[in-house]
N, CA, C and O atoms as a Maestro MAE file, in Angstrom:
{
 s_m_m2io_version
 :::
 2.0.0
}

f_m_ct {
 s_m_title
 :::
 protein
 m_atom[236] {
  # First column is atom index #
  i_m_mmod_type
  r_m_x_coord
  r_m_y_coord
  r_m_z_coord
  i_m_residue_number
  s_m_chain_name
  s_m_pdb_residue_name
  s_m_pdb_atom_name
  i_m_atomic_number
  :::
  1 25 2.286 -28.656 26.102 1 A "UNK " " N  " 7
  2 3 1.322 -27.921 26.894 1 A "UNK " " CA " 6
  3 2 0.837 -26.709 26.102 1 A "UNK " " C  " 6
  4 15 1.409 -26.153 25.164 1 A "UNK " " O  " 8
  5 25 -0.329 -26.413 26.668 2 A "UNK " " N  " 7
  6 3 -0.938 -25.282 25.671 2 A "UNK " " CA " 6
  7 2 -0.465 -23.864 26.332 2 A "UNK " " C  " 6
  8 15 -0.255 -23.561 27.506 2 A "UNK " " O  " 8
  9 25 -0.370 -23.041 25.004 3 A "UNK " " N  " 7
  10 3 0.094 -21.266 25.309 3 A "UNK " " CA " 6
  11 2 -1.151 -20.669 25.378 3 A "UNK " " C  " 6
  12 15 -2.107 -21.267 24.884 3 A "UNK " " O  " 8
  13 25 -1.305 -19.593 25.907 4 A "UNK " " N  " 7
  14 3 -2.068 -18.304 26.079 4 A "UNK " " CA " 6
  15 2 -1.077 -17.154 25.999 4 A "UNK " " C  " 6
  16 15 0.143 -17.050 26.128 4 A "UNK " " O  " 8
  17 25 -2.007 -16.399 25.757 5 A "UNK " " N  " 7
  18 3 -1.422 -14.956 25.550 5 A "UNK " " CA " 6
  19 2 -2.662 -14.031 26.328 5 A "UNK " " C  " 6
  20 15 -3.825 -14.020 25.923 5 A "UNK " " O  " 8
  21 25 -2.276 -13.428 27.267 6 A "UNK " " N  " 7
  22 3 -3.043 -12.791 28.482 6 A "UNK " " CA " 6
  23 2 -2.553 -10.762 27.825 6 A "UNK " " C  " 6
  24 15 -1.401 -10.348 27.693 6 A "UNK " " O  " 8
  25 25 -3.651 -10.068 27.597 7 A "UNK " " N  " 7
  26 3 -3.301 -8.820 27.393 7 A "UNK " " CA " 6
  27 2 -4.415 -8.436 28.511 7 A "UNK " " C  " 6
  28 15 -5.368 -9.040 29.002 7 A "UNK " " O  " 8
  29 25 -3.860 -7.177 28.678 8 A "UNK " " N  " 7
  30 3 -4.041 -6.331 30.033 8 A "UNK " " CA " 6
  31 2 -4.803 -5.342 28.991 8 A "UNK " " C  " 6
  32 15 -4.143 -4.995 28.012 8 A "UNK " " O  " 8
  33 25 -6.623 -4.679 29.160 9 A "UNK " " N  " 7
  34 3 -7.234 -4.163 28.635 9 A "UNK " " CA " 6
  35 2 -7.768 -2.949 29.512 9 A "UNK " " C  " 6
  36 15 -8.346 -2.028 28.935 9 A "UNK " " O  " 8
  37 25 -7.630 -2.929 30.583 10 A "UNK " " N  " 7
  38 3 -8.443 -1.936 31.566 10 A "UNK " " CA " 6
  39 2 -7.470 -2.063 33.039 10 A "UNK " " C  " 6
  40 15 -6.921 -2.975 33.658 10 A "UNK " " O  " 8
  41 25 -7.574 -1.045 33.131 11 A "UNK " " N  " 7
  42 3 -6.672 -0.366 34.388 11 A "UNK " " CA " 6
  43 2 -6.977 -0.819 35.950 11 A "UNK " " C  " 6
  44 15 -8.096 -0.953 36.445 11 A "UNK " " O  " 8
  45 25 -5.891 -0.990 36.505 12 A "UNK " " N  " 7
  46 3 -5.996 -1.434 37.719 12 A "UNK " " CA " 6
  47 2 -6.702 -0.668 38.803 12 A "UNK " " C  " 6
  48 15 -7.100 -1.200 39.839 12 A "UNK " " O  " 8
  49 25 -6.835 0.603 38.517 13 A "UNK " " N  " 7
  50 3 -6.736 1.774 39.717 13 A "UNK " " CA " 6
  51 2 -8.312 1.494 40.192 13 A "UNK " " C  " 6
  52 15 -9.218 1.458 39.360 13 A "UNK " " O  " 8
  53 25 -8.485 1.347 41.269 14 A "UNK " " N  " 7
  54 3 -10.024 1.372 42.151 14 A "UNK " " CA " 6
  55 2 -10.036 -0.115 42.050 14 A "UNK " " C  " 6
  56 15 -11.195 -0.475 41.840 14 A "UNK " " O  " 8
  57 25 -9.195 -1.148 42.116 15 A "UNK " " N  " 7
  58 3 -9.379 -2.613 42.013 15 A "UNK " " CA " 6
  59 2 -8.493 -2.902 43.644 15 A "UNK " " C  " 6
  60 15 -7.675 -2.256 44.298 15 A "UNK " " O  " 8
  61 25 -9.254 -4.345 43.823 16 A "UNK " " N  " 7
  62 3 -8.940 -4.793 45.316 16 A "UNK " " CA " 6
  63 2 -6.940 -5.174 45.172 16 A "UNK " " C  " 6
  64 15 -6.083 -5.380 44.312 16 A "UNK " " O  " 8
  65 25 -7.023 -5.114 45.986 17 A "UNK " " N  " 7
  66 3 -5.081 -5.234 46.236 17 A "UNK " " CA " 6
  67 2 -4.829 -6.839 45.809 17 A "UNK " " C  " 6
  68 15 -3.732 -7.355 45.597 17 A "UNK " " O  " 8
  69 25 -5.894 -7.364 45.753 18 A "UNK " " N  " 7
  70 3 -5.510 -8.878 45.473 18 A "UNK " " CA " 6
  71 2 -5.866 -8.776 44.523 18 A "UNK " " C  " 6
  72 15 -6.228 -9.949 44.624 18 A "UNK " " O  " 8
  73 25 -6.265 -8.429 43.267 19 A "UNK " " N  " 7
  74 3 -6.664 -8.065 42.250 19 A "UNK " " CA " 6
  75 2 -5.141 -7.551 41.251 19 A "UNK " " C  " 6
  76 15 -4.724 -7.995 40.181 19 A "UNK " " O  " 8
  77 25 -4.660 -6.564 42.060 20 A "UNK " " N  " 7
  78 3 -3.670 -5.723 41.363 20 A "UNK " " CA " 6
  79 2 -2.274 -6.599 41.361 20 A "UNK " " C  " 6
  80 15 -1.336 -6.482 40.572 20 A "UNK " " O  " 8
  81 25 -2.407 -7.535 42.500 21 A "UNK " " N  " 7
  82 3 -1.537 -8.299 42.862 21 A "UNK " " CA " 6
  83 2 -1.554 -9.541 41.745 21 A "UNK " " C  " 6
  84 15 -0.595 -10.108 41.223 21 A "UNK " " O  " 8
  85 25 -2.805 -9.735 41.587 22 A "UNK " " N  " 7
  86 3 -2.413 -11.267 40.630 22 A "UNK " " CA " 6
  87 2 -1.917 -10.301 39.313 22 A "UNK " " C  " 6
  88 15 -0.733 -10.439 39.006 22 A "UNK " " O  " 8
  89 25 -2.484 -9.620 38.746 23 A "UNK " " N  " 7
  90 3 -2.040 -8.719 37.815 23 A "UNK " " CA " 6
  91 2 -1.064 -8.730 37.801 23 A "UNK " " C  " 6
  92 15 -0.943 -9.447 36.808 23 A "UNK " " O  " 8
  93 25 0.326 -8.433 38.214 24 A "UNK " " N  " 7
  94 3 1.304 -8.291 38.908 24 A "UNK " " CA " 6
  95 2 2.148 -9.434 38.806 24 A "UNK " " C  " 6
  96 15 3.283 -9.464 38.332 24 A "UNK " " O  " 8
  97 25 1.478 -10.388 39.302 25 A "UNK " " N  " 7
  98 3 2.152 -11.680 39.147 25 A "UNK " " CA " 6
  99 2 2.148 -12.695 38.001 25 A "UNK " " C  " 6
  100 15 2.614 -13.828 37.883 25 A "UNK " " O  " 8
  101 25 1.406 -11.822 37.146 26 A "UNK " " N  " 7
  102 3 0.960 -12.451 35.489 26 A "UNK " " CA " 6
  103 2 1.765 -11.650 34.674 26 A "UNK " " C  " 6
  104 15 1.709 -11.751 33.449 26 A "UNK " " O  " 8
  105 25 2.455 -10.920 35.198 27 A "UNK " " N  " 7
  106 3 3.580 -9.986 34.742 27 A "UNK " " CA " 6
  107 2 2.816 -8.698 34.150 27 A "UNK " " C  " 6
  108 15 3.336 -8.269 33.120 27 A "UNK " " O  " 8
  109 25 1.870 -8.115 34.528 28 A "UNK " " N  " 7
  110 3 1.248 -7.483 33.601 28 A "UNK " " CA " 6
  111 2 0.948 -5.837 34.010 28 A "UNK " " C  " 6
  112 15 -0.063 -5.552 34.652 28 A "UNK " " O  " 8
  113 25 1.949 -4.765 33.565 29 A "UNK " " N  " 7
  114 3 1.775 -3.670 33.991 29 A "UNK " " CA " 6
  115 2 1.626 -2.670 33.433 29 A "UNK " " C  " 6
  116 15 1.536 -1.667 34.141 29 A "UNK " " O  " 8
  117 25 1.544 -2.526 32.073 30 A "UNK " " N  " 7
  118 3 1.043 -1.334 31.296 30 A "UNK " " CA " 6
  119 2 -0.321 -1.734 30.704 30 A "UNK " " C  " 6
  120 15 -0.502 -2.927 30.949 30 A "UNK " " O  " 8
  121 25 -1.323 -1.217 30.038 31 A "UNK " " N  " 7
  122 3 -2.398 -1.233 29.581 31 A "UNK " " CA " 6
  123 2 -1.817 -1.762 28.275 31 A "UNK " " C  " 6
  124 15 -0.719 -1.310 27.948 31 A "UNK " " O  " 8
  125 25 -2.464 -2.747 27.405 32 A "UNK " " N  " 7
  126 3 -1.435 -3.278 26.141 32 A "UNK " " CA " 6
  127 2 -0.464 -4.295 26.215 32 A "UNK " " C  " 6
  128 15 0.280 -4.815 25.383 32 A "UNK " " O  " 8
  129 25 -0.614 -4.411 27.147 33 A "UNK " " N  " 7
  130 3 0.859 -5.172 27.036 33 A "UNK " " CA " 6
  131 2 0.319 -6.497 27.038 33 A "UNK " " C  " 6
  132 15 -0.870 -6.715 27.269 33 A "UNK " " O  " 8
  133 25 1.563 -7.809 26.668 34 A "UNK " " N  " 7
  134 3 0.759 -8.704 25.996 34 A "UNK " " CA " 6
  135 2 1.696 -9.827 26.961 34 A "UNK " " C  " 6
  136 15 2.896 -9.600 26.807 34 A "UNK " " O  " 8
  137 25 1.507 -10.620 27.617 35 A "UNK " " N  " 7
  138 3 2.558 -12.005 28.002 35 A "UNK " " CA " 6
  139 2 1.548 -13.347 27.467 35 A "UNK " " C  " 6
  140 15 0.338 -13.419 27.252 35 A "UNK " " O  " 8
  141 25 2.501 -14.199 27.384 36 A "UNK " " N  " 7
  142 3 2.380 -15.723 26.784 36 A "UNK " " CA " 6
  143 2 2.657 -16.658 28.168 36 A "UNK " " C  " 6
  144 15 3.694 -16.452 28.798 36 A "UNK " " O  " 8
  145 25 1.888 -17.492 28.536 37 A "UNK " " N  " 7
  146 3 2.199 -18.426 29.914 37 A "UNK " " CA " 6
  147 2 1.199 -19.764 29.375 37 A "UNK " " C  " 6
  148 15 0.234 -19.725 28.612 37 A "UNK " " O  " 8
  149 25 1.655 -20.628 29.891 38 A "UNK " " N  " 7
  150 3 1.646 -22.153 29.589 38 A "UNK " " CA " 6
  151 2 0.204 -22.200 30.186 38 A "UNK " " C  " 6
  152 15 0.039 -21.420 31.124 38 A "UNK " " O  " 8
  153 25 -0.745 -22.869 29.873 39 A "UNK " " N  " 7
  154 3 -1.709 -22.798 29.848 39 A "UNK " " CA " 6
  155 2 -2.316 -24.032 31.393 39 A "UNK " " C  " 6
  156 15 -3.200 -24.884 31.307 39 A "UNK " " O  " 8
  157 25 -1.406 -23.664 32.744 40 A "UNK " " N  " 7
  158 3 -2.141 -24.319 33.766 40 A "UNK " " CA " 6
  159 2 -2.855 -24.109 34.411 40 A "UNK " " C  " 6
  160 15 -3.471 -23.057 34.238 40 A "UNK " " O  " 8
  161 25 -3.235 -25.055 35.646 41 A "UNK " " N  " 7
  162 3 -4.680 -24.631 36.082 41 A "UNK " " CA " 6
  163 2 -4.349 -23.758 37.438 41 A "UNK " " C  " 6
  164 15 -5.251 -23.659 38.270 41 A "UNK " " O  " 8
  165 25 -2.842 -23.001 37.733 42 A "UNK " " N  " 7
  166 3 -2.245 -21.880 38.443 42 A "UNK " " CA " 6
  167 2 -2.459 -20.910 37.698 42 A "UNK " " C  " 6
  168 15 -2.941 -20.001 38.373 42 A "UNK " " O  " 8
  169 25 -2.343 -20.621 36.601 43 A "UNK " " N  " 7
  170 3 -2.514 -19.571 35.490 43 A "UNK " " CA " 6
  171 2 -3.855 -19.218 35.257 43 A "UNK " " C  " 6
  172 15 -4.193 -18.039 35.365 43 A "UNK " " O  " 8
  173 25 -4.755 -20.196 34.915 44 A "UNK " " N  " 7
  174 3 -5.965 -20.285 34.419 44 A "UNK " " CA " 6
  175 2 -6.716 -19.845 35.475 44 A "UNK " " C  " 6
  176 15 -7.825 -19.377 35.218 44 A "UNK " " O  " 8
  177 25 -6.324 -19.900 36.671 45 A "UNK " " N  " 7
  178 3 -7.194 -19.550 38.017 45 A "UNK " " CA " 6
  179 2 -6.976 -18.121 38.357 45 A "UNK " " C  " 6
  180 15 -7.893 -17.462 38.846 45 A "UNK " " O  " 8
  181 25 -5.228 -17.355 38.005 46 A "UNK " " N  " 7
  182 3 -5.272 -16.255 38.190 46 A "UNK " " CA " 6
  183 2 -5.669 -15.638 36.817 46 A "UNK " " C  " 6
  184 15 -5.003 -14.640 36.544 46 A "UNK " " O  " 8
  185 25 -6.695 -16.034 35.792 47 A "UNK " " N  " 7
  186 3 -6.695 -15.027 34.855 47 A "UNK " " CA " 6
  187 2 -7.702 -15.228 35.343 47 A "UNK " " C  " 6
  188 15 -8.211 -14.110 35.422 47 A "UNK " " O  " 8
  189 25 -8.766 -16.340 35.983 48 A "UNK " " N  " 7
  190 3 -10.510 -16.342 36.312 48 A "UNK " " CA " 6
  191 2 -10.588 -14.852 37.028 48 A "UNK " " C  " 6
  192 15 -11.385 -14.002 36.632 48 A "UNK " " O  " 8
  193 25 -9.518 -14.593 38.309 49 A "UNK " " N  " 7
  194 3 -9.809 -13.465 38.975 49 A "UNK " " CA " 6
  195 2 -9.730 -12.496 38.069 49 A "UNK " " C  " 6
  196 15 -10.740 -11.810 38.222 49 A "UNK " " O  " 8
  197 25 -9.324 -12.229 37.534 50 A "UNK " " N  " 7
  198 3 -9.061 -10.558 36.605 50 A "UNK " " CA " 6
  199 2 -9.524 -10.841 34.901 50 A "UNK " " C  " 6
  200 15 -8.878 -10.620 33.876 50 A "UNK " " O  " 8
  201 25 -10.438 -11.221 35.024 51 A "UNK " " N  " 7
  202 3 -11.254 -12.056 33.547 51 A "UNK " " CA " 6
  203 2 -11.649 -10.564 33.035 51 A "UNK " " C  " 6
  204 15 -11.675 -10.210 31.856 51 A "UNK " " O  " 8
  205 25 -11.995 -9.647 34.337 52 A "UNK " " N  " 7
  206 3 -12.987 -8.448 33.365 52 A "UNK " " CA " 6
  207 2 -11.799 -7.510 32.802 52 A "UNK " " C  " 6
  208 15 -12.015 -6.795 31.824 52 A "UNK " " O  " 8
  209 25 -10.473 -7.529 33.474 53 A "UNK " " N  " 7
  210 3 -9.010 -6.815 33.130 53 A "UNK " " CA " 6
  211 2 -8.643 -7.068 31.653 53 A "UNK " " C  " 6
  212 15 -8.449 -6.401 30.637 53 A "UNK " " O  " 8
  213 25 -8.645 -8.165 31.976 54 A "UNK " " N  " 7
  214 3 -8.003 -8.905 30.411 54 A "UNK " " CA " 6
  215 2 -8.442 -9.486 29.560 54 A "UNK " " C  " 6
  216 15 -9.647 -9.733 29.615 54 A "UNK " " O  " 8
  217 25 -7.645 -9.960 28.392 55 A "UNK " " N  " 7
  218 3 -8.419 -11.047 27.516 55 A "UNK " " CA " 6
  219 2 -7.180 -11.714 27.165 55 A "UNK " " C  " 6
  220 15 -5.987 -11.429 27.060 55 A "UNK " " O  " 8
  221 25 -8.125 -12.959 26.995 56 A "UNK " " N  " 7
  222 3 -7.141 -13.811 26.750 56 A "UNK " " CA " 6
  223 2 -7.336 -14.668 25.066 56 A "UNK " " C  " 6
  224 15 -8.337 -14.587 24.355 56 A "UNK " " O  " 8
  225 25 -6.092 -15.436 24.767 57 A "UNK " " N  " 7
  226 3 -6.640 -15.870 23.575 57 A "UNK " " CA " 6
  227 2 -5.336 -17.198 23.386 57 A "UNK " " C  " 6
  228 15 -4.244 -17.032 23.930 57 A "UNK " " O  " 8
  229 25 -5.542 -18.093 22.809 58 A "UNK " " N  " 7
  230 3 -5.251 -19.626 22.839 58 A "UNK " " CA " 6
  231 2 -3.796 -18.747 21.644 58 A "UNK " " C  " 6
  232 15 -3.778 -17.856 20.794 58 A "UNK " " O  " 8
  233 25 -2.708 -19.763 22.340 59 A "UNK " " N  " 7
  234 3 -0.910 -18.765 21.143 59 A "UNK " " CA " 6
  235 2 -1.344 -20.338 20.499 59 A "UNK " " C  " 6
  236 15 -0.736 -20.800 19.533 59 A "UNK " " O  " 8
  :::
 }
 m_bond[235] {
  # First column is bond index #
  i_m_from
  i_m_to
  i_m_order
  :::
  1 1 2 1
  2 2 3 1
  3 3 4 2
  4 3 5 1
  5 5 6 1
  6 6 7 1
  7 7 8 2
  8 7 9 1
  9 9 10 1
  10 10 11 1
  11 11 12 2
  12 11 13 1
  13 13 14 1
  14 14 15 1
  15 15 16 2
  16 15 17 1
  17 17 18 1
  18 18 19 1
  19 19 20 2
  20 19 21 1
  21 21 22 1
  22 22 23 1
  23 23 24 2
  24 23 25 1
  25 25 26 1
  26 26 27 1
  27 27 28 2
  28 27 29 1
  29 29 30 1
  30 30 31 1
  31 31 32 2
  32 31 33 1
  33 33 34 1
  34 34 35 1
  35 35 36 2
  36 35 37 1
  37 37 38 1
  38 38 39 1
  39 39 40 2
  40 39 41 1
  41 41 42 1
  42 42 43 1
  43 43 44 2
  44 43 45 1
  45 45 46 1
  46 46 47 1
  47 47 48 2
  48 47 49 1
  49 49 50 1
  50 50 51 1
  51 51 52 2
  52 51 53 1
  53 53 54 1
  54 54 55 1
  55 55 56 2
  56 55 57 1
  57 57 58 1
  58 58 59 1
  59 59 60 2
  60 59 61 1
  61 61 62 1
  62 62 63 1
  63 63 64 2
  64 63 65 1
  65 65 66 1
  66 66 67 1
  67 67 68 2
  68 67 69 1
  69 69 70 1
  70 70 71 1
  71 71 72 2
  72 71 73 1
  73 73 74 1
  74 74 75 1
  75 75 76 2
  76 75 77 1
  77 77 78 1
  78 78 79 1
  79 79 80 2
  80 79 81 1
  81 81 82 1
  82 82 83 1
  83 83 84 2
  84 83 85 1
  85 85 86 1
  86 86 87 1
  87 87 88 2
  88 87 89 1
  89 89 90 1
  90 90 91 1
  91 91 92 2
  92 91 93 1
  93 93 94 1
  94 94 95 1
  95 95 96 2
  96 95 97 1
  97 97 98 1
  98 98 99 1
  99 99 100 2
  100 99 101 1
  101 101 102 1
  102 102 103 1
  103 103 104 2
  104 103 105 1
  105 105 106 1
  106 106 107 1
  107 107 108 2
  108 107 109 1
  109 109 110 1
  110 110 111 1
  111 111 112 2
  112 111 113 1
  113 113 114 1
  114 114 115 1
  115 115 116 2
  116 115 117 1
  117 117 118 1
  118 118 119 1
  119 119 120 2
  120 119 121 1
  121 121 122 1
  122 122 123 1
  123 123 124 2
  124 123 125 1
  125 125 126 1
  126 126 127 1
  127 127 128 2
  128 127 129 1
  129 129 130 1
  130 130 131 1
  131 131 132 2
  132 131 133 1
  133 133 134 1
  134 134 135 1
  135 135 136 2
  136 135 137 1
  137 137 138 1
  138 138 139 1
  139 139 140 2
  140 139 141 1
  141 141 142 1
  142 142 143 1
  143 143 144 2
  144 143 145 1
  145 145 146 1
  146 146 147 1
  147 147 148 2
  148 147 149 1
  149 149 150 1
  150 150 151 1
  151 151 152 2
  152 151 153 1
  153 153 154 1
  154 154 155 1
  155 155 156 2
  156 155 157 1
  157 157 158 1
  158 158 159 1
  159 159 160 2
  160 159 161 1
  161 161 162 1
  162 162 163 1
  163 163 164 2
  164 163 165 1
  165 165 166 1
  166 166 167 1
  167 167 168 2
  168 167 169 1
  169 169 170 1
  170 170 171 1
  171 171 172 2
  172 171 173 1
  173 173 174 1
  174 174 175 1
  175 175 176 2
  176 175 177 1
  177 177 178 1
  178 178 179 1
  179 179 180 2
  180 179 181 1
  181 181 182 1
  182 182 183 1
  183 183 184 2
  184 183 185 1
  185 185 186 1
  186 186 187 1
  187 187 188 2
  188 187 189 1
  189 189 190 1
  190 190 191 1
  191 191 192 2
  192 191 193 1
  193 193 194 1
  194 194 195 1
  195 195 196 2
  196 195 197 1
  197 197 198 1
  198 198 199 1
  199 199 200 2
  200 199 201 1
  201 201 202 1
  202 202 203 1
  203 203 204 2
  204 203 205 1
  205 205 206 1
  206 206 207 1
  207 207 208 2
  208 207 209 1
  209 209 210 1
  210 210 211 1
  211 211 212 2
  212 211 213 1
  213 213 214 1
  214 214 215 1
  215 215 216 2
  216 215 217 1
  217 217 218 1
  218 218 219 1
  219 219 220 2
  220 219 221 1
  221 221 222 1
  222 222 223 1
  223 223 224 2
  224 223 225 1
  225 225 226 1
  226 226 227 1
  227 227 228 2
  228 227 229 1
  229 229 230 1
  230 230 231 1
  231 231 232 2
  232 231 233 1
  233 233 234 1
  234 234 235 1
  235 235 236 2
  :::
 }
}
């Protein structure tokens, strides 16, 4: 299965609670910080919501 690597680029603060929440659940809580998750279409759907937060890039 394919990797991603999801980094957190822009700050949560003034974002909807379901917003901060998938954040959250992508493990992702400092600005910088970097996690790796298997590339499904549970994953892929919570990075669609927070696309403008982060970036992503193929591990």
């Amino acid at each position: 299965m394919a990797k991603i690597k999801v980094t957190k680029v822009k700050s949560a603060i003034n974002r909807t609670k379901n917003q901060k929440l998938t954040l959250e659940a992508l493990g992702l809580r400092k600005i910088g910080q970097v996690v790796e998750h298997d590339a499904t279409p549970n994953i892929l759907g919570m990075v669609k919501k927070v696309e403008h937060l982060v970036s992503v890039e193929e591990a």
